[in-house]
C-alpha positions in Angstrom: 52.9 235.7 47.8 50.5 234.1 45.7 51.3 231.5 43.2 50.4 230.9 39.6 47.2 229.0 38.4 48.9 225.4 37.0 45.8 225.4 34.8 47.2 227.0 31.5 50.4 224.4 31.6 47.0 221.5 31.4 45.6 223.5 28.6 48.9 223.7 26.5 49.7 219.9 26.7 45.7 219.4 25.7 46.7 221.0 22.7 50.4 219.6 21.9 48.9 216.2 22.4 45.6 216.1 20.6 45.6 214.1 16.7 46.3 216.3 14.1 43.2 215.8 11.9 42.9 213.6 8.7 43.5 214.4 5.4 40.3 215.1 3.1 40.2 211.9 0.6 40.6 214.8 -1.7 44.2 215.6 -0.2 44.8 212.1 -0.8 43.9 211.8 -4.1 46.5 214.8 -5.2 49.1 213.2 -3.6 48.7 210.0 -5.5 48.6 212.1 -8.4 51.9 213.8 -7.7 53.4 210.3 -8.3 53.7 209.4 -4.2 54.6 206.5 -3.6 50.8 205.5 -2.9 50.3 205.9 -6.3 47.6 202.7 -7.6 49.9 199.3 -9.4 48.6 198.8 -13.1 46.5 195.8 -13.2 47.2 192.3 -14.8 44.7 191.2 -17.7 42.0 189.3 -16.3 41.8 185.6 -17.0 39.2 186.1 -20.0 41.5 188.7 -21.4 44.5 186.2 -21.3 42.6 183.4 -22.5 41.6 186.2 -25.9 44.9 186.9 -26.4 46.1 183.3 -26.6 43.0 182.3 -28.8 44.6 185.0 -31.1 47.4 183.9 -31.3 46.2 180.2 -32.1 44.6 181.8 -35.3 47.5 183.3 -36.9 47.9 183.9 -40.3 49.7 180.1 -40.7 47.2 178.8 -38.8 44.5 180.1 -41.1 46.1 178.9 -44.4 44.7 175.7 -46.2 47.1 172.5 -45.0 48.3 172.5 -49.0 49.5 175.7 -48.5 51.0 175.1 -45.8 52.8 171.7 -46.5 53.6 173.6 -49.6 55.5 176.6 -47.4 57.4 174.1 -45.2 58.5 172.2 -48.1 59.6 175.4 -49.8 61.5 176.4 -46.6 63.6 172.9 -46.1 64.2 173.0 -50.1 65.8 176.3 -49.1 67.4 175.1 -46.0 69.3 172.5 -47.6 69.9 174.6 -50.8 72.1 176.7 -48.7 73.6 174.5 -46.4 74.8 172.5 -50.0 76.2 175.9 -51.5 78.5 176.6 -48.1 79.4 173.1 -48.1 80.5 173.4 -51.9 81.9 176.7 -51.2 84.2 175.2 -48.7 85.4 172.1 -50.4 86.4 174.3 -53.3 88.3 176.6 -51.1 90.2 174.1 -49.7 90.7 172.4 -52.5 92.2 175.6 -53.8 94.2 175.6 -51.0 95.9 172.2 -51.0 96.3 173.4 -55.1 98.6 176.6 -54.2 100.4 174.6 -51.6 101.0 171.6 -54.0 102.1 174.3 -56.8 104.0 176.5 -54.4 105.9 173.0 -53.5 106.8 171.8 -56.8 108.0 175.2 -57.7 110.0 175.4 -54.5 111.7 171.8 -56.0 112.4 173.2 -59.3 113.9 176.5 -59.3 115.2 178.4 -62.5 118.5 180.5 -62.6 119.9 182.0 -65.9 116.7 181.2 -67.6 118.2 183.8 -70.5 121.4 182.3 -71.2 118.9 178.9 -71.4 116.7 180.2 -73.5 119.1 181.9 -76.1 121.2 178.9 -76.4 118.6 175.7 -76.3 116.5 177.9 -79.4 119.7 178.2 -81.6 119.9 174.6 -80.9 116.3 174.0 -81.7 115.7 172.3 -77.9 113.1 173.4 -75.4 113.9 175.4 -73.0 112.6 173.5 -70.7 114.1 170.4 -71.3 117.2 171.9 -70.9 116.3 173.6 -67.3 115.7 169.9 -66.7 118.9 168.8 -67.5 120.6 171.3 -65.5 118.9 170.7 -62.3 119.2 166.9 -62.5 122.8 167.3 -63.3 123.9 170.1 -60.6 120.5 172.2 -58.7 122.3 174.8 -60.2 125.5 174.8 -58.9 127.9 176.4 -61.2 130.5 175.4 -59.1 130.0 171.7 -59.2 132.0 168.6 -59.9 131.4 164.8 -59.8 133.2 162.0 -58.7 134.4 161.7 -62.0 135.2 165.0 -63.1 132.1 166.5 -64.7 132.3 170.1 -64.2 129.8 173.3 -63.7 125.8 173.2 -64.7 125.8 170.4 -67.4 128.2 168.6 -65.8 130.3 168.2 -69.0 133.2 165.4 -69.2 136.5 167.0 -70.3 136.9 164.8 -73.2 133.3 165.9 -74.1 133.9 169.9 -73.8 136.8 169.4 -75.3 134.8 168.1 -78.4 131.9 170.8 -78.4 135.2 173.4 -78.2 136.8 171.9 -81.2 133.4 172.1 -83.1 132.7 175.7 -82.2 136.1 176.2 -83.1 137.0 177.2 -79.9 139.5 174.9 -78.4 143.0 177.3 -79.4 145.0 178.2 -76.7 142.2 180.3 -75.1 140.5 177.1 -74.2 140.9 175.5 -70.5 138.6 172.7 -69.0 138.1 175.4 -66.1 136.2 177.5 -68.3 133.2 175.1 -67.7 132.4 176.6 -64.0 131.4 179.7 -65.9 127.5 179.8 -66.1 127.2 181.1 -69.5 130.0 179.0 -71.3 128.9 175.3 -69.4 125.1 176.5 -70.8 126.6 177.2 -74.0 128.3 173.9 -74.9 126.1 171.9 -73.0 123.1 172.8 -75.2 125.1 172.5 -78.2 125.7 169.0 -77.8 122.1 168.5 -76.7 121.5 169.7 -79.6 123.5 167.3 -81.4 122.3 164.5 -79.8 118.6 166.1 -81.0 119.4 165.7 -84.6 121.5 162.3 -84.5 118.2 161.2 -82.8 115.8 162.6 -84.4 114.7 164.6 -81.6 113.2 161.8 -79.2 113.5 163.2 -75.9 114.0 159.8 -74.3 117.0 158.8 -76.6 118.3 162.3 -76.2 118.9 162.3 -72.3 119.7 158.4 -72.3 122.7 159.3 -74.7 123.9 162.7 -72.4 123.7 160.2 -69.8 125.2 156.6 -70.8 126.7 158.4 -73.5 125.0 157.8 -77.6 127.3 154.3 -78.3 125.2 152.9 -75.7 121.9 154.0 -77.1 122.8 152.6 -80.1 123.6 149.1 -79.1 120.3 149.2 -77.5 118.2 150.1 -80.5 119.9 147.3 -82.2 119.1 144.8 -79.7 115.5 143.6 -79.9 115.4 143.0 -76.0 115.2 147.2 -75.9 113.8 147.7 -79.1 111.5 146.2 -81.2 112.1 148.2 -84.6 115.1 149.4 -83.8 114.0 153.1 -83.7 112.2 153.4 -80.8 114.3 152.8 -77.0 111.2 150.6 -75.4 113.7 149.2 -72.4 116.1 151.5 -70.7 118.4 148.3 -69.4 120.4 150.5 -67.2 118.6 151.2 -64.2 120.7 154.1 -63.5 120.1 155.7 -66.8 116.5 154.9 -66.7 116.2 156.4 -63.2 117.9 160.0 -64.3 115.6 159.8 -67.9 112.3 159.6 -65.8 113.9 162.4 -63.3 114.9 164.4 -66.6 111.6 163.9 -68.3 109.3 164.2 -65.5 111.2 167.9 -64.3 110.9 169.2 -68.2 107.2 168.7 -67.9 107.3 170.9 -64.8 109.3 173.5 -66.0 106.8 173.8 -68.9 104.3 174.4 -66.9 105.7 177.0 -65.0 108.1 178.6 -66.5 108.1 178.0 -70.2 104.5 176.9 -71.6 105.5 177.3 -75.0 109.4 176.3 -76.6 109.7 179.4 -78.4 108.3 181.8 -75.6 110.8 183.9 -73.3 110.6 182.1 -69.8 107.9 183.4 -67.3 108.7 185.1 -64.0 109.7 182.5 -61.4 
């Protein structure tokens, strides 16, 4: 039996092994174009491009301007620097000063509150007072406690003696059977006779504010020995020394609080009291 020629087998791995043959430069080229990765990098600017470009910007437009015009721009620009800078700085300080103005108002309103600022107002105008004088009163005498009472027996907002309401009643004809002391802790009656005899002590004093709270305090007797003394007095009309420093202490208080409740509450004495 004869047995196949080996020679075809040599001819086949000839084949399988030879190169496979190079692309055409042209081939190559399309690839690149087909965005292969062999694709050429973008070059850099040369070194006399560069050195252009800086040159360039060395001759800008600043660069070209005359040096007055120039000094003249920077000067402008500083002027307007510090122009603003000034106007935030301003802007700030006011705002805060605003600030610590609310907060000092919002305090001293918070220290001088105002209840039954109509029965105040009706009464201290038939009396002729300011409304706001006798606000002051009231919160030096009670802080608006209708309910209280001192050591020595002065009852309701004014804190009037009994002897004293007693008085006012039998001036406003009102002390018949009707009439009890306890009648003081109501808000509207205390307010009533208490401004009447502010007002009283108004026209015996001629309406000197200073006189008038010196005598609801210390009582008027004691004023009037101390217009006639010349120690307190010097014409006799006008209370230069309080010699009491108790009395002078609740005067200042009085005095300083009425100014406060003008500005607040009652700018004007014939006005009806503004919103607290």
């Amino acid at each position: 039996m004869n047995t196949p020629s080996p020679a075809p087998q040599r001819r086949r791995r000839a084949q399988a092994s030879a190169p496979a043959p190079q692309q055409a430069p042209d081939a190559q080229e399309a690839v690149r174009r087909e965005g292969g990765s062999s694709a050429p990098r973008r070059r850099t600017p040369s070194g006399s491009r560069r050195a252009a470009i800086d040159r360039a910007f060395e001759h800008s437009i600043f660069e070209r301007m005359p040096t007055p015009v120039r000094v003249l721009l920077i000067t402008l620009c500083v002027a307007v620097f510090f122009t603003c800078a000034v106007g935030i700085t301003r802007s700030y300080l006011e705002a805060q000063e605003e600030r610590r103005r609310l907060e000092a108002e919002a305090a001293e309103r918070a220290q001088h509150p105002l209840q039954y600022a109509g029965f105040i107002t009706q009464y201290a105008l038939a009396q002729d007072l300011d409304p706001a004088l006798v606000a002051a009163v009231i919160l030096c005498e009670s802080s608006y406690n209708p309910e209280a009472e001192s050591r020595l027996g002065a009852r309701g907002l004014m804190q009037l003696m009994e002897d004293t309401a007693a008085w006012v009643a039998h001036k406003l004809g009102e002390d018949g059977e009707g009439y009890s002391f306890d009648l003081l802790y109501d808000p509207e009656t205390n307010i009533r006779f208490g401004t009447w005899y502010l007002g009283y002590l108004s026209r015996r004093f001629g309406g000197d504010a200073t006189k008038i709270v010196c005598a609801y305090h210390a009582g008027q007797g004691n004023v009037d020995a101390w217009l006639k003394n010349p120690e307190y007095s010097s014409d006799g009309v006008t209370l230069d020394v309080i010699p009491t420093q108790d009395t002078a202490t609740y005067a200042a208080r009085v005095l300083r609080a009425r100014d406060v409740y003008r500005k607040y509450y009652f700018p004007s004495a014939t006005s009806e009291p503004a919103v607290p």
